[in-house]
LOZA-221297 format. One record per residue: residue in one letter; z, x, y of N, C-alpha, C, O, CB in turn; residue number from 1. Coordinates in Angstrom, 3 decimals. Glycine has a CB too. Layout:
BEGIN
A	Z	X	Y	Z	X	Y	Z	X	Y	Z	X	Y	Z	X	Y	NUM
...
REM end
This chain:
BEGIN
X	-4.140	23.229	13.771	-4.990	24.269	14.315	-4.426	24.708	15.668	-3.931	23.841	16.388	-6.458	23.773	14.451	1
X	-4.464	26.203	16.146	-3.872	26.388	17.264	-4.749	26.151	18.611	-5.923	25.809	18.468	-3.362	27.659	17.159	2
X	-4.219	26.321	19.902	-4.658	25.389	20.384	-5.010	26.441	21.912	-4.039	26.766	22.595	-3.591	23.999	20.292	3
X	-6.073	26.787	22.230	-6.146	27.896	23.245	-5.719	27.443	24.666	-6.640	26.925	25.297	-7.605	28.457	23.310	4
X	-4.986	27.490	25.064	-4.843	27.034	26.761	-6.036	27.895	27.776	-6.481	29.002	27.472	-2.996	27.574	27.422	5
X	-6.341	27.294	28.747	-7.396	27.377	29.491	-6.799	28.655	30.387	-7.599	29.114	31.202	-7.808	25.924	30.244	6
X	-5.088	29.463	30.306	-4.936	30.727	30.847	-3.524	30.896	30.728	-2.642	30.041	30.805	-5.472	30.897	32.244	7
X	-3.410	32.546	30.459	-2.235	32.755	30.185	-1.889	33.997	30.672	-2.952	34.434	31.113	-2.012	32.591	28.957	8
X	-1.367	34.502	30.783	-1.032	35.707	31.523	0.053	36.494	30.425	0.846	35.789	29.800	-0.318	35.283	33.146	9
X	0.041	38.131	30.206	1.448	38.595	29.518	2.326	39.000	30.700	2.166	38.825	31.908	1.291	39.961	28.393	10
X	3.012	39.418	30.209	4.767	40.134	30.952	5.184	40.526	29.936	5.044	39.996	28.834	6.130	39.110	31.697	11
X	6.079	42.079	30.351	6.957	42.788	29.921	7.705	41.882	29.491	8.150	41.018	30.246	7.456	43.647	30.682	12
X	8.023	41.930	27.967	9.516	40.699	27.621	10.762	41.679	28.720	11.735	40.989	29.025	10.282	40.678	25.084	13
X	10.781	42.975	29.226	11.985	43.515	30.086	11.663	42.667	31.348	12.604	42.495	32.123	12.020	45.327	30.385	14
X	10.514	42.138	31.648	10.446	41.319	32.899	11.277	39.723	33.398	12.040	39.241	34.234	9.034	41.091	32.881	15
X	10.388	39.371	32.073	10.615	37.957	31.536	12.304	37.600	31.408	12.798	36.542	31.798	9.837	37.857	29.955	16
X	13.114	38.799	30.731	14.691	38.523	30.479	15.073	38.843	31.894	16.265	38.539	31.851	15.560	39.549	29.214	17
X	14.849	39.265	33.145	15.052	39.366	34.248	16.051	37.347	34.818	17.090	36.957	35.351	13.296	39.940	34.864	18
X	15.057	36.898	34.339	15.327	35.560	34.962	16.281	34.691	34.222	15.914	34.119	33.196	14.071	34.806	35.109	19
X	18.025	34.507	34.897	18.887	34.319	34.511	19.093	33.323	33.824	20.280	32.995	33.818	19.413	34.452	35.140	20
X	18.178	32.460	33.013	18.699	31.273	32.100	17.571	31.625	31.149	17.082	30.761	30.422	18.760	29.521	32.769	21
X	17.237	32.632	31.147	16.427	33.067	29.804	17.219	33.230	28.215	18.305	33.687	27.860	15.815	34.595	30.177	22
X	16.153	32.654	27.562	16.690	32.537	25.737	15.947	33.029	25.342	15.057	33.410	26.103	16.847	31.290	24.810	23
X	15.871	33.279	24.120	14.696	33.482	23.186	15.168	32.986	21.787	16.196	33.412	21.259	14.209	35.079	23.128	24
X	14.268	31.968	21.168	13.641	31.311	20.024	13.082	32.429	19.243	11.875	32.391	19.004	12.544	30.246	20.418	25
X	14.107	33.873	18.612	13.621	34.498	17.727	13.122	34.297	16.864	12.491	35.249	16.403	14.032	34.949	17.451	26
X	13.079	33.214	16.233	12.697	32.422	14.772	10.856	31.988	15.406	9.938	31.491	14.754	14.136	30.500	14.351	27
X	10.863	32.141	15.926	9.527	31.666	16.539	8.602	32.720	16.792	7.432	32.681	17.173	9.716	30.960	17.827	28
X	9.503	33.856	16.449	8.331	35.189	16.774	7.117	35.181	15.722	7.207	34.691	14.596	9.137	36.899	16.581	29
X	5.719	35.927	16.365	5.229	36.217	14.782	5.497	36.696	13.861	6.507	37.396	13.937	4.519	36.633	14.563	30
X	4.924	36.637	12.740	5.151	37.234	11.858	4.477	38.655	11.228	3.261	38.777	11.084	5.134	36.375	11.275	31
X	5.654	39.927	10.803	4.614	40.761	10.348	4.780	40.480	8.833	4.915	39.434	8.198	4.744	42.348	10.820	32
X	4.697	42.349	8.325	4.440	41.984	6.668	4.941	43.791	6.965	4.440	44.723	7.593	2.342	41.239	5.731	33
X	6.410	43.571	5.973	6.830	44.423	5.923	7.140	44.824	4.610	6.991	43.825	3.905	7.541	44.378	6.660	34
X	7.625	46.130	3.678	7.771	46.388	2.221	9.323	46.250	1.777	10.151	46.881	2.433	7.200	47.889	1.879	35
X	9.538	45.850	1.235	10.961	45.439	0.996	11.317	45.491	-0.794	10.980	44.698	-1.673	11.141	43.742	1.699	36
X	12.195	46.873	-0.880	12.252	47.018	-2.486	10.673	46.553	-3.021	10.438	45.470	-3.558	13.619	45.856	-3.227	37
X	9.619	47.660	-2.738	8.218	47.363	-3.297	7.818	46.062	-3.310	6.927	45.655	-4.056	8.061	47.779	-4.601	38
X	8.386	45.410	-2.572	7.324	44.006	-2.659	7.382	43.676	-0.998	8.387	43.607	-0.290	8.067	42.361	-3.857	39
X	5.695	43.464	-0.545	5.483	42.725	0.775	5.957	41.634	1.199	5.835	40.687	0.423	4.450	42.479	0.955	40
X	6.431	41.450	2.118	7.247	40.023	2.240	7.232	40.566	3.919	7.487	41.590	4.553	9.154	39.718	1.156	41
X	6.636	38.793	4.229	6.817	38.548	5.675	8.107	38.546	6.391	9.135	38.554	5.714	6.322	37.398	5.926	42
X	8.174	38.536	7.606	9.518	38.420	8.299	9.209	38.566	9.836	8.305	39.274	10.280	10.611	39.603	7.768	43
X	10.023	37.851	10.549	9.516	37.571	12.212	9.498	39.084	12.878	10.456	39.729	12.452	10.814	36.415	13.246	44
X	8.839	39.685	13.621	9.144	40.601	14.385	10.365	41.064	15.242	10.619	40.071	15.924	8.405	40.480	14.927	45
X	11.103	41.876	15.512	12.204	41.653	16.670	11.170	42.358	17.531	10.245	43.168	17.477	13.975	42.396	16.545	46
X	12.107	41.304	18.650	11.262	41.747	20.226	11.949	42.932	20.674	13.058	43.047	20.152	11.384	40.505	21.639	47
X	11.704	43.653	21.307	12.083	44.766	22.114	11.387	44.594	23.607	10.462	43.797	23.768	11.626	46.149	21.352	48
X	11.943	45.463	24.757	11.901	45.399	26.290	9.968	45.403	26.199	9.030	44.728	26.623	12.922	47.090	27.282	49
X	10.205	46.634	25.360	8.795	47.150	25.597	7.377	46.021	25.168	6.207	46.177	25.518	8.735	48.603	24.610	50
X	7.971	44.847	24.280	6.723	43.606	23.843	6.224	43.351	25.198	6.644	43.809	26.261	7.330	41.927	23.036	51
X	5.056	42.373	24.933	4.495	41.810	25.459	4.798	39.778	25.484	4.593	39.060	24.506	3.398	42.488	24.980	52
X	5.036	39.545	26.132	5.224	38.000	25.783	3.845	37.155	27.093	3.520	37.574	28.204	7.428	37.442	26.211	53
X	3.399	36.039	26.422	2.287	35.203	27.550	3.140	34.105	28.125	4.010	33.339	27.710	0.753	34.389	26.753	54
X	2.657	34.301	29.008	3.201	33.015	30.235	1.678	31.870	30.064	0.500	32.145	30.290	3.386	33.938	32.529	55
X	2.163	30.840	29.686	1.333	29.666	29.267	1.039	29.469	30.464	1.773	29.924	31.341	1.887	28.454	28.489	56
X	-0.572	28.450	30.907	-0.774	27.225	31.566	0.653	26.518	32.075	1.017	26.534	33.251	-1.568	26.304	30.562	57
X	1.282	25.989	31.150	2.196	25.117	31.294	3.999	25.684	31.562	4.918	24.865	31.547	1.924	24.307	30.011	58
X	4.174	26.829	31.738	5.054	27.447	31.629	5.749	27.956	30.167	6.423	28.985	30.203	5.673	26.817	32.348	59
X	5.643	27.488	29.328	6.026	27.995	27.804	5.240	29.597	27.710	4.104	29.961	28.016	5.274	26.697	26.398	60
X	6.459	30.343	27.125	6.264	31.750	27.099	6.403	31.632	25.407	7.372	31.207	24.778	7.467	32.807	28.100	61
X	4.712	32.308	24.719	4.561	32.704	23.366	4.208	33.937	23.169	3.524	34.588	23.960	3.739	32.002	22.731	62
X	4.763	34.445	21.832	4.589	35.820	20.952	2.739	35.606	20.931	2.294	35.753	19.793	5.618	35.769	18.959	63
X	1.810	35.334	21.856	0.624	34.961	20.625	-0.160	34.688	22.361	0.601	34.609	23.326	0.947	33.134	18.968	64
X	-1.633	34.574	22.555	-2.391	34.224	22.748	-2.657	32.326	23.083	-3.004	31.774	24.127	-2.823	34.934	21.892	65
X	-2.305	31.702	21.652	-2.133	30.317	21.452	-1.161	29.590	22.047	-0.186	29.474	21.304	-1.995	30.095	20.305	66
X	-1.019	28.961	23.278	-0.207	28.121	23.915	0.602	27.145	23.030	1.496	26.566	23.648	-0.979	27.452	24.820	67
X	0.468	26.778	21.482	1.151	25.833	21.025	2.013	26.371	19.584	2.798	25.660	18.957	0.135	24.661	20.855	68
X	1.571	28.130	19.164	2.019	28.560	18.105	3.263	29.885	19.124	3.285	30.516	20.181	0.529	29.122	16.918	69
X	4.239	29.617	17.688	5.205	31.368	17.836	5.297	30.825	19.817	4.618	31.377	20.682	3.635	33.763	17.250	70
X	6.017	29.992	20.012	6.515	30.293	21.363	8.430	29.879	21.399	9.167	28.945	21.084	5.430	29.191	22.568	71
X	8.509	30.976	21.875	9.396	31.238	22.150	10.805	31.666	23.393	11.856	32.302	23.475	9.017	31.573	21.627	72
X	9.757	30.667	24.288	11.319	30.002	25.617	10.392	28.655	26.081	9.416	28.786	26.820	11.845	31.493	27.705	73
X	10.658	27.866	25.759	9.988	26.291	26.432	11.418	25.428	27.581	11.604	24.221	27.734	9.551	24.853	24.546	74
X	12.254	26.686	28.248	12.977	25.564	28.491	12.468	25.819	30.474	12.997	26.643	31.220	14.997	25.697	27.783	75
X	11.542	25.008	30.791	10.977	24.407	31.713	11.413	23.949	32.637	11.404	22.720	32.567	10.497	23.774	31.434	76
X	11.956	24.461	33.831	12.974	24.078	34.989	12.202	24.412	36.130	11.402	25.343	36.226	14.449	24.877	35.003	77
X	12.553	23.457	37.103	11.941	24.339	38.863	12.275	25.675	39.238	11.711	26.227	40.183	12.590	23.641	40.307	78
X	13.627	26.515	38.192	14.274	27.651	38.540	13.148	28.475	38.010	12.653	29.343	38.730	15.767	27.880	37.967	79
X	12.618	28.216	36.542	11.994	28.762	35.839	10.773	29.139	36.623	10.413	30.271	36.946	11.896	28.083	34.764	80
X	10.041	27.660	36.942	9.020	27.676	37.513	8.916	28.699	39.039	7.816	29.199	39.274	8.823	26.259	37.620	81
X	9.911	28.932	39.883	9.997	29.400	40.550	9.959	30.607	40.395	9.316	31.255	41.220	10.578	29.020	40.942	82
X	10.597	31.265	39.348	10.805	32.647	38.991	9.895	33.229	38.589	9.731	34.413	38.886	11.617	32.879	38.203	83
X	8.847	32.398	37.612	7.404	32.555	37.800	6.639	32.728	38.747	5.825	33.630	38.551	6.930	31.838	37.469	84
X	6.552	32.085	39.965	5.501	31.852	40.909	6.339	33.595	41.795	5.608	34.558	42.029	5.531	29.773	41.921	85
X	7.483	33.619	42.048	8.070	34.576	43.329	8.361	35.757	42.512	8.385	36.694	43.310	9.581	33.985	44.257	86
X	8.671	36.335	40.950	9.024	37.003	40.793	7.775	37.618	40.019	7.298	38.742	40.178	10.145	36.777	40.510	87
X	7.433	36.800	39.301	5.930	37.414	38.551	5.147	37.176	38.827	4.234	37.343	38.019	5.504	37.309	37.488	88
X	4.828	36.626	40.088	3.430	36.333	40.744	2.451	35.341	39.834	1.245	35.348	40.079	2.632	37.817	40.968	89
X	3.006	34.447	38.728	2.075	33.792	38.484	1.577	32.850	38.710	2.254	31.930	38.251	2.036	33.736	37.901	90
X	0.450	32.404	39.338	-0.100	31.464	39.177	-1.625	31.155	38.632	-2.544	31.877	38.244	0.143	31.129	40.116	91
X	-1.417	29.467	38.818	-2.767	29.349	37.923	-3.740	29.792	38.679	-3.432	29.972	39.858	-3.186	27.938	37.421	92
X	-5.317	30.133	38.230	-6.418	30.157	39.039	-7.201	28.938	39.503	-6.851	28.145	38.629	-7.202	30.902	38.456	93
X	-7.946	28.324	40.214	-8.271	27.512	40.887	-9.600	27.680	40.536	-10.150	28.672	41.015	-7.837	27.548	42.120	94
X	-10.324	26.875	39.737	-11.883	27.000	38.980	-12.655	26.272	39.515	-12.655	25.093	39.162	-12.070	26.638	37.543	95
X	-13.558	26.712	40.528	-14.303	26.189	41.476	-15.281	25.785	40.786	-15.506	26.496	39.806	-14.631	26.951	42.510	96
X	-16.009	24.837	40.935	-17.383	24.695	39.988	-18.584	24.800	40.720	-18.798	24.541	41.904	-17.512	23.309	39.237	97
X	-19.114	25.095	40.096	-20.791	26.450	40.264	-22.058	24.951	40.254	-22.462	24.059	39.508	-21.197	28.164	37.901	98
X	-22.220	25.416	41.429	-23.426	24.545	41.831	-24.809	25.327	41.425	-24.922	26.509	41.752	-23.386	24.237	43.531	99
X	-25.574	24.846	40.905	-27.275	25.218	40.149	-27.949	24.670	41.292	-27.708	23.502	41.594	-27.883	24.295	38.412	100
X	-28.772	25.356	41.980	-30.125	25.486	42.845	-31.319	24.767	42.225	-31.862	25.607	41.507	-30.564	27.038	43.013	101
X	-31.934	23.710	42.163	-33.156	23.929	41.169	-34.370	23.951	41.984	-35.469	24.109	41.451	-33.310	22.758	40.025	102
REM end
């Protein structure tokens, strides 16, 4: 079952390839459903500049919403992490917890 992370953010995949030790795990894209000699048959999407890709909780960038399905760059470095925080401004949010009056 997939597995929702508590926040994720998208980026331009033209953003994301910005940062010089970037790959992509095409085989990991979703999947559409395309017609092929009259018969439907799945096949991964190609990415283009213009996709959307999510920046995980954890740094793993997926085709998807779901932090643990279709992801496609998990390779996790302080460079990475950095390029995240200074170039795409991401970070996590800080979830204060809500005090009740009674």
């Amino acid at each position: 079952m997939a597995t929702m992370g508590r926040y994720c953010k998208a980026y331009s995949l033209k953003k994301l390839r910005e940062f010089s030790q970037w790959t992509e795990c095409t085989e990991n894209t979703r999947k559409e459903k395309k017609e092929v000699s009259g018969n439907e048959v799945e096949i991964n999407r190609e990415l283009t500049d213009d996709d959307f890709l999510y920046v995980q909780e954890n740094y793993v960038v997926t085709d998807g919403v779901f932090k643990d399905e279709n992801i496609v760059f998990d390779n996790i470095t302080p460079e990475w992490k950095d390029f995240c925080h200074k170039i795409l401004a991401f970070e996590l949010p800080v979830y204060k917890p809500v005090q009740v009056s009674t």
